[in-house]
N, C-alpha and C positions, 0 to 999 in steps of 0.2 A: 450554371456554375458560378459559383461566386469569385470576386475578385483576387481573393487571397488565394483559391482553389488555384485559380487557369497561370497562376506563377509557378506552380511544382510542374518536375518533371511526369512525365509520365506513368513512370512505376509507381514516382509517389501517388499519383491522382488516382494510379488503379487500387492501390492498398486502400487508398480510404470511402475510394467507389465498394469495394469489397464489404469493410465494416458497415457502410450503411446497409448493404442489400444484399447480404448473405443470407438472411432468411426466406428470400425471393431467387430460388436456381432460376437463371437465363444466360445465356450466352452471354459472355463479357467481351469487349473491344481489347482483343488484346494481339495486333497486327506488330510487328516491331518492336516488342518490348524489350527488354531487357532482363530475361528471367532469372539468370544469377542474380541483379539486383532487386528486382520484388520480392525473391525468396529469403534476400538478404538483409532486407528490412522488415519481412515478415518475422521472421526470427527475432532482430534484435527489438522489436514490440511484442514478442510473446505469440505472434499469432501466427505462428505456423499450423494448429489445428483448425483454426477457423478461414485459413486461406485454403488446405485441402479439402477442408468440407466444402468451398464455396466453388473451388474447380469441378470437383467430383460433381456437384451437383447440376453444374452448369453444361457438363462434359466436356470440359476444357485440361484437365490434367493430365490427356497425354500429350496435350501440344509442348509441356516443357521437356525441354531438352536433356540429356540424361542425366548430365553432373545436378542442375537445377533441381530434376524430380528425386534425385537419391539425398542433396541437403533439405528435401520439406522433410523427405520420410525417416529420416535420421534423426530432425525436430521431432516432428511427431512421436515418432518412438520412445524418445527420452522424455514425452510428457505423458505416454502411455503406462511407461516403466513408473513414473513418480505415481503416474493414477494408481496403479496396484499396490505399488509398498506402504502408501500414504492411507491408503483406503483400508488397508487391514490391520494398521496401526491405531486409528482415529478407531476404528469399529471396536479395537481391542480395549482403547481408551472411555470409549461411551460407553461400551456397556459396565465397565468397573465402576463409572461415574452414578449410572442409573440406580446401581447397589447402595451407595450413600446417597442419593437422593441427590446430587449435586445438580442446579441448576447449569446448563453448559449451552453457550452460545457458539457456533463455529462462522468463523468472518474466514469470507470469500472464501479462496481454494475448492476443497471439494464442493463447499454447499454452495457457491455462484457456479462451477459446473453441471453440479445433476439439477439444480432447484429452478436457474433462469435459462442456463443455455440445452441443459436436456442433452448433457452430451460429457459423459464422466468426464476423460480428459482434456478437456476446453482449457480449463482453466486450475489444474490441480496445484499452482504455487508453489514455490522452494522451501516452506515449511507450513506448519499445520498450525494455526491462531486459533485461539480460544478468547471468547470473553465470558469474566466470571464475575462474581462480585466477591470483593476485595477478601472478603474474609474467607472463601473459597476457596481462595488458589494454594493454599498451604496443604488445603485437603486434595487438591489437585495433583499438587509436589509429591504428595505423599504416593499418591497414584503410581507416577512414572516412576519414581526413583526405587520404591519397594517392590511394587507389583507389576511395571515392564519391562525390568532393568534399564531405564534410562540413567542420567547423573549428568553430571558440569564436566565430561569428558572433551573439555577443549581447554587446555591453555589461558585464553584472554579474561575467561569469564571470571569476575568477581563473585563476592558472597551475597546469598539473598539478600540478607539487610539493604546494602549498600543499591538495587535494584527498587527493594519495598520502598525506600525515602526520597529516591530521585529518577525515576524511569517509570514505563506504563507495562513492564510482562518482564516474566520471568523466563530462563533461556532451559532448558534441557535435550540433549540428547542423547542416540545411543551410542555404543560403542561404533566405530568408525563412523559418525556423525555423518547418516546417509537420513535420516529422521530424526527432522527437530520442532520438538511443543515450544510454543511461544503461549502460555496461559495470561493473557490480562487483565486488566481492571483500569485502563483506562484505554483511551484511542490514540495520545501524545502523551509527554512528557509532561509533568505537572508544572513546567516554568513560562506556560503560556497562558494568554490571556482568555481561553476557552472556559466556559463555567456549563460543564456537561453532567447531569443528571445521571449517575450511570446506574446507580439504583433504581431510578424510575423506568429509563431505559429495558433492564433487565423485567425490570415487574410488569411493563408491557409487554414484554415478548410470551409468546403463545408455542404450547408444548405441538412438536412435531417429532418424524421420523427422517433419519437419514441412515441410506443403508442398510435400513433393518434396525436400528436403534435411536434411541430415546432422544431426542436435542430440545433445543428453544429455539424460536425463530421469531429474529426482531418484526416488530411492525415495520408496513415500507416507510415511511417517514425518518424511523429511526435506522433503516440498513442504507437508504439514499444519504442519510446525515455521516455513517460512518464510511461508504463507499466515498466518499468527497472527502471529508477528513483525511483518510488514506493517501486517496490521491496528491491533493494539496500539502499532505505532509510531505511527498518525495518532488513534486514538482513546486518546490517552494516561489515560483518565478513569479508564478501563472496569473496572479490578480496584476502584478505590474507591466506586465509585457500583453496585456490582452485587447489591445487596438495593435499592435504590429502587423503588418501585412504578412510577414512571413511567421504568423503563428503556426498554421497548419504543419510549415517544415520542422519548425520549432519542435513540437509535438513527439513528431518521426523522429528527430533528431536524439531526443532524450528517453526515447523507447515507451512511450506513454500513453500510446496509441490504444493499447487495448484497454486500460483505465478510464480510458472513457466511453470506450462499447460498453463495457461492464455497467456504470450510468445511462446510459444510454435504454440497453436491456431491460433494467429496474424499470426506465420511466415507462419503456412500451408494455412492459408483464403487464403492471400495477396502474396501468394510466387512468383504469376505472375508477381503484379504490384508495387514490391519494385524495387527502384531505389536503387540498392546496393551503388553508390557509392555517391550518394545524402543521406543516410545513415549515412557512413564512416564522411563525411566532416562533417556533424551535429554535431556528436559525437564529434569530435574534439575540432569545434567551440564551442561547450558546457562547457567541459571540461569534459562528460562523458564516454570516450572513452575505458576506465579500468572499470568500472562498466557494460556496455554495453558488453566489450570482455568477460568477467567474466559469467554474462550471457548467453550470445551466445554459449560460449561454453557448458557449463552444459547444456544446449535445447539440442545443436545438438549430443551432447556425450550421454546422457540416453532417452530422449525423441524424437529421431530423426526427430527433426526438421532439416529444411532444408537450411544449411546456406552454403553459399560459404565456399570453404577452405581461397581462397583472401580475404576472409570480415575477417575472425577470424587474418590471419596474418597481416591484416592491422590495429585491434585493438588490439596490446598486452597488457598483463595485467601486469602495472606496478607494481614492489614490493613497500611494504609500508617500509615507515622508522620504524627504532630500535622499538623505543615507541609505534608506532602503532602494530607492528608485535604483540609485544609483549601484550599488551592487547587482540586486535583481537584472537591469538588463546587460551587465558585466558577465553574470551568468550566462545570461539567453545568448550572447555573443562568442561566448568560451562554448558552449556544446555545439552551437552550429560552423564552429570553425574546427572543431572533432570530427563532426559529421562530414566537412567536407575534406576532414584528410589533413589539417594543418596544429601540427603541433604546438602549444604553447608552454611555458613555463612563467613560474612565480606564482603573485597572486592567486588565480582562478584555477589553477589543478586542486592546491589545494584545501579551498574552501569548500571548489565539487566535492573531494575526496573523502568516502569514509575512513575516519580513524577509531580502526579498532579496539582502543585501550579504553577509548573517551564513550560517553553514552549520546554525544551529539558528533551529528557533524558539521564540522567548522563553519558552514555558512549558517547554519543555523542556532548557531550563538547569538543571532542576533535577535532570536527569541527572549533572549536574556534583558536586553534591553529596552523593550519594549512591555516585558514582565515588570520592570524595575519604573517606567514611567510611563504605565498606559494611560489611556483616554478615561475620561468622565465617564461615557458605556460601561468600560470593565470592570471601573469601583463601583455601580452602581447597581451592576449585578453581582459581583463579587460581596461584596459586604451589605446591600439592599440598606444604606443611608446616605446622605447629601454627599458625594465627590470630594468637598472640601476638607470635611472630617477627616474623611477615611485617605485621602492621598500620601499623609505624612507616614500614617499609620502600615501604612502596606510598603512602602518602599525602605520602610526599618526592616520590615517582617521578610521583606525580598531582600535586603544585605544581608539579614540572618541567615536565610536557607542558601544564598551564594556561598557565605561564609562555610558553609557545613558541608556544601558538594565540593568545595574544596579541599578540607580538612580528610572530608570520609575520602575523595578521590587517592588522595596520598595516604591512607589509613589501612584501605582496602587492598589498595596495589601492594601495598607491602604485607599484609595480612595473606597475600593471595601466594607470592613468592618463598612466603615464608614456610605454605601448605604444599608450592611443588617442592621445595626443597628436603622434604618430609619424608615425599615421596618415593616409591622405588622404582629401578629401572622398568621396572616391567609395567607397572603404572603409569609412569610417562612415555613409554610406548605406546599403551593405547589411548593416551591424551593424542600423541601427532600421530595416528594411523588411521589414512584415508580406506573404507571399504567400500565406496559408492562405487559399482561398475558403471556410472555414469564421469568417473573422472577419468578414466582410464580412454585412448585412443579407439578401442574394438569395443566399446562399454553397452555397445545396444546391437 
């Protein structure tokens, strides 16, 4: 057990003994535990299917005590229920796609259920992602909004445009917003210094089935690159806080545990047919090479995945600047003092917090700034000439598009206001009217 491991409690040591060896049933040490709270950290990392697949299999799931075994199967349930409404949505979607010939890539949810973990509601996600290429997704709109009655049936949501010029997917769902398409065309937000191929990306990807119908399926290089992207997009902390002893809690703490099984899984499917050093160059030319290192190692250090020792020293994980340090483990600080029950205010709620009106969340403005004056790297894949030319040049070009998310933010918002007020009672009823029997108290 490693040093950082034999500092967690117990429940936590067993959640992440769990994630590693769930594909090996054996009797698990679990003398004393505390099964309200493993089940309650199971849950709030998503893995409430993959800790009753791991009991079951071990024959340990009647040791939990009643309340314990009624909140797994209560989780479970409500990832069962997503498995089916999701799965004959997505079925209804691909096969209309397959008619126009639409290229359609589906990221994680169902296809990291049935494709790595071989087990539909593993992992069925709170909405259904698509990746398309760009000039796609209109025919994609077209899709939902005519032929599955889908629409912008919520309130917050702005007008395509204002998504097409500064966001990575466009939002749809249906009436009572129990299934929602996320279709995009990129993996972030276009104000970072990522330079991802996603043409090419797609043009690698290799025609499969899911479900009975038609998809594309990334190459692994390129679903490892976007599985990590993902991740490092919600756990922005994670290259600067990645010597802390108490990473592992860290992890638990921010719910993010099964994000990295999910990597994990990839590495052990695929461990044959990665091309390590078609990997590495990706990474680079990306510019995701520290997010990627960052990852990698946490896989191969707690979850032993199986990564070259050359892959990891070929991706080191650069330090961040002062300001970032400095926030980042302000973050890492604020969630584990959530996790252990102690409320804060000010600052760190929130910069945690998403705000729904905005396309970023408040800590992650600080993308903005680092868009506005990156490193010699990013001009020089970004624009492929000397750094010194092109710095001036890009940092005009980033006040511009600031200038514009601006303008359009307050252009939109009121364009948006101006459409409910348009609107009739009956229409803004079913804008706020929840029908998911999963909000509801008796919902499963």
């Amino acid at each position: 057990m490693t040093t950082e491991m034999s500092t967690l409690t117990r429940e936590e040591q067993f959640l992440w003994r769990c994630a590693r060896t769930w594909r090996q049933p054996r009797p698990l040490d679990h003398a004393d535990l505390d099964w309200d709270r493993v089940v309650q950290l199971a849950v709030a990392n998503r893995m409430g299917p993959l800790l009753q697949r791991t009991l079951e299999d071990s024959g340990d799931l009647s040791q939990l005590p009643g309340a314990a075994q009624r909140a797994l199967q209560r989780d479970v349930a409500i990832y069962s229920y997503r498995t089916r409404l999701f799965s004959r949505e997505l079925q209804r979607f691909l096969k209309l796609a397959d008619r126009r010939d639409l290229p359609v890539v589906v990221l994680k949810g169902l296809w990291l259920s049935l494709k790595i973990y071989g087990q539909a509601n593993m992992r069925p996600g709170g909405d259904i992602d698509l990746l398309l290429r760009q000039r796609d997704v209109r025919a994609a709109l077209n899709i939902l909004d005519y032929e599955m009655g889908y629409g912008r049936w919520w309130r917050p949501i702005l007008d395509d445009k204002y998504y097409a010029r500064h966001h990575l997917h466009q939002q749809r769902c249906n009436m009572g917003r129990a299934v929602w398409f996320e279709p995009h065309w990129r993996l972030d937000h276009p104000y970072t210094t990522l330079t991802i191929d996603y043409e090419a990306m797609i043009a690698r990807s290799r025609p499969s089935y899911l479900m009975g119908e038609p998809v594309r399926e990334l190459a692994p290089p390129d679903l490892l690159l976007c599985l990590v992207i993902h991740l490092a997009k919600h756990a922005v902390y994670l290259s600067t806080v990645l010597a802390r002893p108490d990473l592992p809690r860290l992890i638990l703490a921010d719910g993010m545990l099964m994000y990295f099984v999910d990597v994990a899984e990839v590495l052990h499917l695929h461990t044959g047919e990665l091309d390590w050093d078609c990997v590495v160059e990706q990474a680079h030319g990306a510019g995701t090479a520290t997010m990627l290192g960052a990852v990698l190692h946490i896989c191969a250090q707690h979850l032993d995945a199986p990564v070259p020792e050359h892959v990891l020293e070929a991706l080191p994980v650069s330090a961040p600047d002062r300001l970032s340090g400095w926030l980042m483990q302000g973050m890492a600080g604020y969630l584990l003092d959530l996790y252990q029950g102690k409320r804060r205010r000010g600052l760190w709620p929130f910069l945690a917090g998403f705000q729904e009106t905005i396309i970023f969340r408040p800590i992650r403005l600080l993308d903005l700034l680092h868009y506005c004056l990156p490193g010699d790297d990013y001009l020089q894949r970004r624009y492929r000439t000397a750094p010194a030319g092109a710095s001036v040049r890009h940092l005009l070009r980033a006040l511009a598009q600031y200038i514009r998310l601006a303008l359009d933010t307050v252009i939109y918002t009121w364009r948006r206001e101006r459409r409910l007020r348009r609107m009739n009672r009956e229409e803004l009823d079913r804008c706020d009217a929840r029908y998911d029997p999963l909000l509801g108290d008796d919902s499963v």
